[in-house]
Every structure is written in structure tokens, then in C-alpha cells.
C-alpha positions in Angstrom: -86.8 -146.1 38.0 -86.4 -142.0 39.1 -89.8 -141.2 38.1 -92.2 -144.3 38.6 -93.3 -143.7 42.3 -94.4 -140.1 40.6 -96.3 -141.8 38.3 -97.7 -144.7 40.4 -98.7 -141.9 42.2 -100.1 -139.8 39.7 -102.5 -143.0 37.8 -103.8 -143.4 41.7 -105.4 -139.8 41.8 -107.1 -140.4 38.3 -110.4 -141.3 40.2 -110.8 -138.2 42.0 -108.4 -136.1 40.1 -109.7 -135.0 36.6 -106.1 -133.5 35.8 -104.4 -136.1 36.5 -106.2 -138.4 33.8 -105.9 -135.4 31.5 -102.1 -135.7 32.5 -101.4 -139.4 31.9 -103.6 -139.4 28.7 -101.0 -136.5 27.4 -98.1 -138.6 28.3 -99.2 -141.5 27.0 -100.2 -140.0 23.4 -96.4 -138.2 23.3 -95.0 -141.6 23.7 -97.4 -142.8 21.4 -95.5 -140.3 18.7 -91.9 -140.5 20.2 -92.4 -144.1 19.4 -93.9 -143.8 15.8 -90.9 -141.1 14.9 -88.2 -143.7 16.6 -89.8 -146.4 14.1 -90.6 -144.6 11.4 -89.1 -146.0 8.6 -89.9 -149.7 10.2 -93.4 -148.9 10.9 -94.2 -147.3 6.8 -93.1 -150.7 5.8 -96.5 -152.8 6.5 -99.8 -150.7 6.5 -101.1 -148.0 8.1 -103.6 -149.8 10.3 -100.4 -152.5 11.1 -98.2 -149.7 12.0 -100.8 -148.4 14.6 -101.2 -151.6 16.4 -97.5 -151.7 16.4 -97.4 -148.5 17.9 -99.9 -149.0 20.5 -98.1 -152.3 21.4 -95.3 -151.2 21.8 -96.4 -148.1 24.2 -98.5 -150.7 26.3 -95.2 -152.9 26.8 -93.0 -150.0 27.8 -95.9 -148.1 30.1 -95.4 -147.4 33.9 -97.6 -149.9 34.8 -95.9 -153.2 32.5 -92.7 -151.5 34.5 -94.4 -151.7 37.8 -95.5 -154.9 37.1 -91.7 -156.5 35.7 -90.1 -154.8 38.7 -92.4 -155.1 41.7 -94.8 -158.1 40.9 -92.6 -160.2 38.8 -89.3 -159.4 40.9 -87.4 -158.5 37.7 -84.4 -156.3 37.3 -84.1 -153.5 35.3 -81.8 -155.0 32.8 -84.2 -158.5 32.9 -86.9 -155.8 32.2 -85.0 -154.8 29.7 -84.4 -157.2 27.8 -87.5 -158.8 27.9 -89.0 -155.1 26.4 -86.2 -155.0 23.5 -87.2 -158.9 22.6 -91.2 -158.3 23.0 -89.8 -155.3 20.4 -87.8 -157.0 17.8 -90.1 -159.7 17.9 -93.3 -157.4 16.7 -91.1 -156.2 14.0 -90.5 -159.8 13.1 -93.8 -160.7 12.8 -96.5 -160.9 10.0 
């Protein structure tokens, strides 16, 4: 909620800004492995390849943008957003 109009802001200036893309592909890589070592034991349970789409999944649900989208075009709270993320979660991990 602090730092989304920063990064609103930041994806905006990608078109004219090289920096800033080089910026918001950094980020999103580091969440990329913050969220393989926060699932590591559930992610070397299936395969490799399984545990990369997983990965990317779950880094696409939790990005600026599916916030931007929960909170500004959808009208949703933080704790609807929330809760919606943690299901769209547990329910990837439930999966085949």
C-alpha cells in the first residue's frame, strides 16, 4: 500500500526510461527467489519444471500490477486482496 504509487510510477517510465525496466526486471527476479526460498521444501516436491511455473505464478499473482488491479479496478480491500492471494496460493499447491 506504502510503496505502490512508487511503483505505478516507476513501470510508467519503462518506455522512455531504460533504468527503470532494468529496475523492475531486478525486483521482479528477487521476488522470483524470495518466493522459491519461502516454498522451498513445497516447491522440491513435484519437478523442477512444476516448481518453476509455480514460482512464476505465484510472483505474477502477488505483482504491483494484480495489486493495482484488486485494489483500484476491482474495488477490493487489502484484506479481500488478501485473501483472495493466500487462496490463489494454497490452491496451486493443491493442485496436480
Amino acid at each position: 500500500e506504502k510503496t505502490h504509487p512508487l511503483a505505478l510510477l516507476q513501470r510508467r517510465m519503462v518506455l522512455t526510461d531504460a533504468p527503470a525496466l532494468q529496475m523492475i526486471d531486478f525486483t521482479r527476479k528477487e521476488t522470483l527467489r524470495q518466493i522459491r526460498a519461502h516454498f522451498a521444501t513445497e516447491l522440491a516436491q513435484r519437478s523442477p519444471a512444476w516448481g518453476d511455473d509455480v514460482s512464476a505464478l505465484i510472483a505474477t499473482i502477488i505483482s504491483v500490477e494484480s495489486w493495482d488491479q484488486f485494489r483500484n479496478t476491482f474495488g477490493r480491500s487489502p484484506q479481500q486482496t488478501r485473501r483472495a492471494w493466500v487462496q490463489s496460493i494454497e490452491a496451486l499447491f493443491a493442485g496436480d
